[in-house]
N, C-alpha and C positions, 0 to 999 in steps of 0.2 A: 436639302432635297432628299439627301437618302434614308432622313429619319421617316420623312414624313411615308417615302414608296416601301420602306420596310417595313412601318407599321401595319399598312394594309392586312398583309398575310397576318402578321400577331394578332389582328385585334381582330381577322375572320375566327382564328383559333379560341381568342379568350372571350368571346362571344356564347362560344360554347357553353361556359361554365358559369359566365356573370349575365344575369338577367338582369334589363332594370328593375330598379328598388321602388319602383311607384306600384308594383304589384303589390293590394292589401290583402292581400292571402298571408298572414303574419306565420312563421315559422319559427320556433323557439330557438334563443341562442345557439341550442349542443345537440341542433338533429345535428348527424353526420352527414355533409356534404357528398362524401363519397367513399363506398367500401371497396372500393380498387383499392389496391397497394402500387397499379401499374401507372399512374399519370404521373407524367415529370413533372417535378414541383419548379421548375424556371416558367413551364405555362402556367401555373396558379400564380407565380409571380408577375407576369405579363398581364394578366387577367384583374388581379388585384390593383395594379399600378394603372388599366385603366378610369378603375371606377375609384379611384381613391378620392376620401373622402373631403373633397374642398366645397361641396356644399351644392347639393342637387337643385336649390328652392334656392330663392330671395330672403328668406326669413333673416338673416343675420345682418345683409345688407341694410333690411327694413327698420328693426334696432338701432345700430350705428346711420342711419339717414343718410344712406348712400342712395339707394333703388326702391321704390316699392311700385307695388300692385294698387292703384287708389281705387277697385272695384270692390266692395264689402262681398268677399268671396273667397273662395282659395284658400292655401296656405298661408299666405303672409298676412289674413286680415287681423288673425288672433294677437298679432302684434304692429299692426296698424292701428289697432280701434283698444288696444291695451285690456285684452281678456284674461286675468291672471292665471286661468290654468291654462294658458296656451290653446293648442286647437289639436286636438290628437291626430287631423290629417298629416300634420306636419312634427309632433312629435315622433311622429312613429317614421319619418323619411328617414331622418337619420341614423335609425337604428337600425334599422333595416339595412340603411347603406353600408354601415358599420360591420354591427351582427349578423346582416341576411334574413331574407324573408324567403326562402328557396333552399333545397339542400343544396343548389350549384351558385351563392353567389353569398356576398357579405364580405366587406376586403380583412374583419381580419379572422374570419372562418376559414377563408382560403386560404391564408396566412397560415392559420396555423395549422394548416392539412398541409402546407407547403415546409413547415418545419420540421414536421414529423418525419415526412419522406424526406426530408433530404440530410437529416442530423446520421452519422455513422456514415456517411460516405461521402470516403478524401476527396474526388474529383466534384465534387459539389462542395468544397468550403467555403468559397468564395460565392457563390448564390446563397448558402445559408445564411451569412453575414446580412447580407441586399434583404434577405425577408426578415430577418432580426429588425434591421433597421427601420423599413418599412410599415414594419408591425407596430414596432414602439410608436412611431408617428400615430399611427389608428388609434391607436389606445390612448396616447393625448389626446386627437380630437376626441377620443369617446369621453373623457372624464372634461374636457374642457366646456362639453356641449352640457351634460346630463350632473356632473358627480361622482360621485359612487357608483359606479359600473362593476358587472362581474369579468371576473379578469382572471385569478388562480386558479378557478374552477371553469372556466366558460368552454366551448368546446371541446368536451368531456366526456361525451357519448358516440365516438367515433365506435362502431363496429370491431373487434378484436384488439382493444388497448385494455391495458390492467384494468384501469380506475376509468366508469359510467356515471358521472353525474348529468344528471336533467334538471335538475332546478338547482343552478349556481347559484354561490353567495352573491353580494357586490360585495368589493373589496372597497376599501376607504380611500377617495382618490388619492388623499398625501402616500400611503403605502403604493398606489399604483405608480405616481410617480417617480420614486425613491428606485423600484425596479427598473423603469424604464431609461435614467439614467444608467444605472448600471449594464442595462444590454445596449444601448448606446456607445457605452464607453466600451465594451468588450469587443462588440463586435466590428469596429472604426480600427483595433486592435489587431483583430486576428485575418483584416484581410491581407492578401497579399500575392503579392505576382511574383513570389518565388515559387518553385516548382520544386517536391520531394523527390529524389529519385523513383523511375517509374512510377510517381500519382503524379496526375496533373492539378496538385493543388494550387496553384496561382491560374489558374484558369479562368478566361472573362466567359461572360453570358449572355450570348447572343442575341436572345430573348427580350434583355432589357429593355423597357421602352424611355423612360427618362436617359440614358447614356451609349446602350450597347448598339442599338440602332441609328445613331448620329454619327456616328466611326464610320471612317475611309474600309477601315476591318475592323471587328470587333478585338482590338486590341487593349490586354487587360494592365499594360503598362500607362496606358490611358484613363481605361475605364475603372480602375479600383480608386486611381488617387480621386476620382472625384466622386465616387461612393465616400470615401473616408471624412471626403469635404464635404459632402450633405450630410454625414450623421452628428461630423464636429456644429453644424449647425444652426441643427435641433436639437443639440446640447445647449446651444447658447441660448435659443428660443425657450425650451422649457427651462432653465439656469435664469434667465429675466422674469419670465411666473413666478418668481419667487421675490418677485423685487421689492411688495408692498407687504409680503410677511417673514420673510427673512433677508434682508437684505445680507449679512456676513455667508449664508447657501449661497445664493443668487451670484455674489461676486467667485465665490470660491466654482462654481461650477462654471462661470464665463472664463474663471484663470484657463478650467480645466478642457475647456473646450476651444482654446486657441493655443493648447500646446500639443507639441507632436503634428500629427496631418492639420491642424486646424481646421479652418472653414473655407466657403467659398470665397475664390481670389477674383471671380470675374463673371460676367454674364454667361459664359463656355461651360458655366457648373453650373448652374440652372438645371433645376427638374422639373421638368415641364411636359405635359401631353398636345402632341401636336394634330393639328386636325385638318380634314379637306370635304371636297365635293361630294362622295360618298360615304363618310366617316365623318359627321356632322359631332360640332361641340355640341355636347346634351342640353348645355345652361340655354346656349342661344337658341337650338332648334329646340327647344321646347315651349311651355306656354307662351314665353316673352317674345318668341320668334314667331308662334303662329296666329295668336292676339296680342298686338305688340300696343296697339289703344289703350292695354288696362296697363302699359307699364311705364315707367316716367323715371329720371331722377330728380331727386329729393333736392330740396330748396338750397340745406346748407351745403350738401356737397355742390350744387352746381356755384353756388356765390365763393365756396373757395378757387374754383378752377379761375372765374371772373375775377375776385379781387385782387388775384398775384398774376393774370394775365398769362395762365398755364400752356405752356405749349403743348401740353400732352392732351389738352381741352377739346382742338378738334379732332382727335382720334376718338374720344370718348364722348363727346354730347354733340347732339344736332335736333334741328327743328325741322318738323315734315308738316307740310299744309296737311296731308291726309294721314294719320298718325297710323292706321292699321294697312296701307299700302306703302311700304316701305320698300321692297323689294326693285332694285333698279333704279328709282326715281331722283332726281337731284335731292339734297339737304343742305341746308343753313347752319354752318360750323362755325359760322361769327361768333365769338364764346360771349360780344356784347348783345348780342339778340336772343339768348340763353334765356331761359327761366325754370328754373326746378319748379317740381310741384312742392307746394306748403305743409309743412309738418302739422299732422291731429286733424287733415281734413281727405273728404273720399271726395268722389266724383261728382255727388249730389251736395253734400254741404259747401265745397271750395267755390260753387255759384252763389253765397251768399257773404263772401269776403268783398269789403271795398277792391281791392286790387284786381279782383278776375278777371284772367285772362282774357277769357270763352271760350267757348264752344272750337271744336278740330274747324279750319279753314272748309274743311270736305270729310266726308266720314264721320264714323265712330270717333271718340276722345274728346279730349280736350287738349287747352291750345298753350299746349306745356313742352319741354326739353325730352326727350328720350336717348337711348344710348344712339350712337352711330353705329348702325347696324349695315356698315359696309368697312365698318374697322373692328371695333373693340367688340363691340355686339353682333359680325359676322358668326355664321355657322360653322366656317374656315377658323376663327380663331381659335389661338391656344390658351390650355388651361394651366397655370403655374402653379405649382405645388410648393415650392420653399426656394425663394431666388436671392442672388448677391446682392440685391436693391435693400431687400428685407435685411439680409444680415450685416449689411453696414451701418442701416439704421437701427437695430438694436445694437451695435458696436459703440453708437454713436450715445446712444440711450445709458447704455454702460459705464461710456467713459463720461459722462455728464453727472451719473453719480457718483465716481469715483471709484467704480470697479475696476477701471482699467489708466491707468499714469498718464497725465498729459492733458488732462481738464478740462476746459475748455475748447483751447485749440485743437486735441486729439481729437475731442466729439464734432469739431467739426469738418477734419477731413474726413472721417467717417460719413457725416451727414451730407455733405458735398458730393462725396462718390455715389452714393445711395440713390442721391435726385438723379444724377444722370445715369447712374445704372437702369432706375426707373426709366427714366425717357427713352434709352434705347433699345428698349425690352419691345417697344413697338413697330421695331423695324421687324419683327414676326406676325405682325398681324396684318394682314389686307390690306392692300390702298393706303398705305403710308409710305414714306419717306423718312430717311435720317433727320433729327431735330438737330440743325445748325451750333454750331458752339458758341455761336453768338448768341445765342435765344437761351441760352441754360444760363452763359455767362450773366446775361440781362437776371435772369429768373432768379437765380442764387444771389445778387446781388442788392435785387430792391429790400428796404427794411422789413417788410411783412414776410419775408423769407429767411435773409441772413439770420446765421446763428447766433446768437447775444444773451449774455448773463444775463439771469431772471427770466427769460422767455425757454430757454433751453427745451426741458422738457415737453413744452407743451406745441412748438417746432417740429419736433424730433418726429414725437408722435402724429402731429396731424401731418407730418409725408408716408408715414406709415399707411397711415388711414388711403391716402390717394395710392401709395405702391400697390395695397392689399385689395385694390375693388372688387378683381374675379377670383376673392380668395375670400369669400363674408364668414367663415367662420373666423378665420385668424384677425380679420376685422373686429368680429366683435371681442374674443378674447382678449386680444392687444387694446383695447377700450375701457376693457376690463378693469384690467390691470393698470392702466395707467392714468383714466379720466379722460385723455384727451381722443378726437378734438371736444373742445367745450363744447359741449350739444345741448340744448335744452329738452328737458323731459317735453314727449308728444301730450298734449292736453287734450287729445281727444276722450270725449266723455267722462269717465271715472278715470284721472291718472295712476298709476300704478304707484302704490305707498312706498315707503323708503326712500331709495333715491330716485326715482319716476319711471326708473329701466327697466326694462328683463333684464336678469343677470342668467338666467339658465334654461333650457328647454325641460320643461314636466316629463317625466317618463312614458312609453306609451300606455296604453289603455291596459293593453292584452297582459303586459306583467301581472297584472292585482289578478288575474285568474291563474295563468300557468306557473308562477314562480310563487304567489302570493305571499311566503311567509321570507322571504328573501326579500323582495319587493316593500314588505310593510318595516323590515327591519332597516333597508335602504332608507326611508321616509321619515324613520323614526331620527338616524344619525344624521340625516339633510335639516331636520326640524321642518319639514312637510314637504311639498310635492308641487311647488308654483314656480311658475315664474322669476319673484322677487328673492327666490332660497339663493343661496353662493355657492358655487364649490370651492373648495378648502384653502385655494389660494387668492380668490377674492375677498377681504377684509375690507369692512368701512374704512 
């Protein structure tokens, strides 16, 4: 409770600074945000860590057949209806979110107007570390989404710094990576709650909204070790990107990321943004919360929830006779009366499938599963940024290939915690309840769950898939990387060549004018600008 009435005041503050990202007024990487020297860089941090980047839009979800939009419109049609250059409405959300399209927003613009102010002063070493950290996360999703991003040069033309660059390189993601280990590991290092004489360098930061804010007091004997445990990580997270092209990295970086502070030990280290009445989650209360008719979930994720009898199933799907009055009215959480909508079909072609539905009971839609939009899909609910659920299932992913001692059985106490780490990550959302230990026990125990030689991998991953649903970027890149779950390519219209996927989001539009010789050199080392291109740790 005190996270949630502390945030109020931060996120009136960091409101200031971060504009939504749906404004297409595009602004280049390196305007300078801001030529104060005067703003505390702990509000840039506050402000960053609300809008970080877990994915504004559906598009990711739409990819991996978690969620989509079945109206040929929007953001997510360009990868419903398989348009290989993507749709620039939606290439350019990310970048924006990322980069900024305003001089006061972009989480890692702020970021790194927040490193500048706070680098050379001792009582801020400990928030340096948090934006270090922080940062390096943006900068994965940024190469994880796009590629080759700029990155040594980007925010560059701050007002009174030596060196003004306006038209950054991209840097090569494997090079952007290699860094962002390194400030990962540095900064996991250098926090700490010892205190120099007269500095207060072990000092916590009140500001925080994933940690400092959930304290009885901002108490930084508390709040560092589980900084230290969210950077060990996203060491281990990006340390498994590496899984299908370096496997001897990939293990050497998971050794490196569960020695010392390691990672998270429990759901109390969770980073997560919490939301309420007035302080609405953006995912929910936006399109999907205010025409909730064009949104559904997807066939295969709802037949997984169905086939293993998921307990987590009724927090997350339900059927409403009136799909676009949702607000208040009872729902159908039977997960056997469930139906996703059909992968490669929209709102007008799914009427000519033997099986359809029909038409919404009453209303708009059709007469398909939508999220429960009095739990998972509430405008109260929280947005999870990097949780214990995820890193016991890559723990688990780890030790299945041998990165980690203890083989099989080690991946699957790993995976075993993971599921119910997952499960009780719900006791924060709205209108739930604890899931019973007899309902987990039941769940981990039927064969299409338990863990088993030969299936391992492809286990692991598809609880990833259900842990990661309000997190579609790390969805798809964990998809990425691993194949699972087995999805079949969407066959709508022209399927997409290679393996039938997006593997990346197209850069935006507005690059090929403002950076353009940066831009066509990005394109050139991507081998073009689609869809179907990889970034550097996606290998066939």
């Amino acid at each position: 409770m005190k996270k949630i009435n502390s945030i109020k005041f931060l996120l009136a503050i960091a409101t200031v600074f971060s504009v939504a990202s749906c404004d297409k007024n595009f602004v280049e990487t390196n305007q300078s945000p801001y030529n104060q020297t005067s703003i505390d860089p702990a509000i840039l941090l506050t402000s960053a860590q609300r809008f970080v980047s877990t994915g504004s839009w559906e598009v990711e979800a739409t990819i991996v057949q978690q969620f989509v939009n079945v109206i040929d419109q929007g953001v997510t049609n360009a990868f419903q209806f398989n348009r290989i250059d993507g749709l620039e409405t939606y290439n350019v959300q990310r970048w924006n979110q990322i980069y900024g399209n305003n001089p006061n927003n972009g989480t890692v613009r702020l970021l790194d107007r927040a490193l500048d102010l706070a680098k050379g002063d001792p009582a801020k070493a400990n928030l340096l570390q948090m934006i270090r950290i922080l940062r390096a996360m943006n900068y994965m999703i940024a190469v994880d989404t796009y590629g080759d991003v700029p990155y040594s040069e980007a925010n560059k033309a701050y007002t009174g710094t030596a060196v003004t660059i306006t038209t950054p390189k991209y840097d090569k993601g494997a090079d952007i990576y290699a860094d962002l280990y390194k400030e990962l590991k540095e900064a996991r290092a250098a926090l700490t709650t010892t205190n120099t004489p007269g500095v207060n360098t072990g000092a916590a930061v009140n500001t925080d909204i994933f940690y400092g804010t959930s304290l009885t007091s901002t108490n930084a004997a508390v709040q560092i070790p589980k900084w230290q445990r969210l950077a060990g990580s996203l060491m281990l997270r990006l340390g498994m990107r590496y899984s299908k092209l370096d496997a001897s990295k990939a293990a050497a970086i998971v050794t490196d990321a569960l020695s010392g502070a390691g990672v998270m030990t429990s759901n109390a280290d969770n980073a997560y943004i919490p939301f309420n009445a007035t302080d609405n989650n953006p995912l929910n209360a936006g399109p999907r919360g205010t025409n909730p008719f064009n949104y559904y979930l997807y066939e295969p994720f709802v037949n997984q929830l169905k086939s293993t009898n998921d307990p987590r199933g009724k927090y997350i799907a339900a059927y409403y006779q009136a799909p676009n009055n949702i607000a208040g009215v009872p729902q159908d959480t039977v997960l056997a009366n469930q139906f996703g909508f059909p992968v490669g079909y929209s709102d007008a072609t799914v009427k000519t499938k033997a099986d359809y539905k029909g038409p919404a009971q009453s209303g708009n839609g059709v007469r398909y599963t939508q999220l429960n939009y009095n739990s998972f899909g509430s405008n109260t609910a929280p947005i999870f940024v990097c949780t214990y659920a995820q890193t016991q299932l890559l723990l688990a992913d780890a030790a299945a290939r041998g990165y980690i001692a203890g083989g099989l059985g080690q991946a699957t106490i790993y995976y075993n915690n993971g599921i119910r780490a997952s499960m009780d990550e719900y006791t924060l959302y709205p209108n739930t309840a604890p899931i019973p230990a007899a309902n987990y026990n039941s769940y981990i125990a039927q064969p299409a769950v338990a863990l088993t030689a030969g299936t391992a991998l492809e286990k692991i991953n598809t609880q990833y898939w259900v842990a990661s649903l309000g997190n579609p970027g790390e969805s798809f890149a964990n998809f990425r990387r691993t194949g699972f779950p087995a999805l079949t390519p969407n066959p709508f219209g022209t399927p997409l060549p290679g393996s039938g996927f997006a593997r990346r989001v197209p850069y935006p539009n507005v690059e090929r004018s403002v950076n353009a010789a940066s831009y066509s050199a990005a394109v050139a080392s991507m081998g073009g600008d689609d869809v179907t291109k990889r970034v550097f740790w996606d290998i066939p």
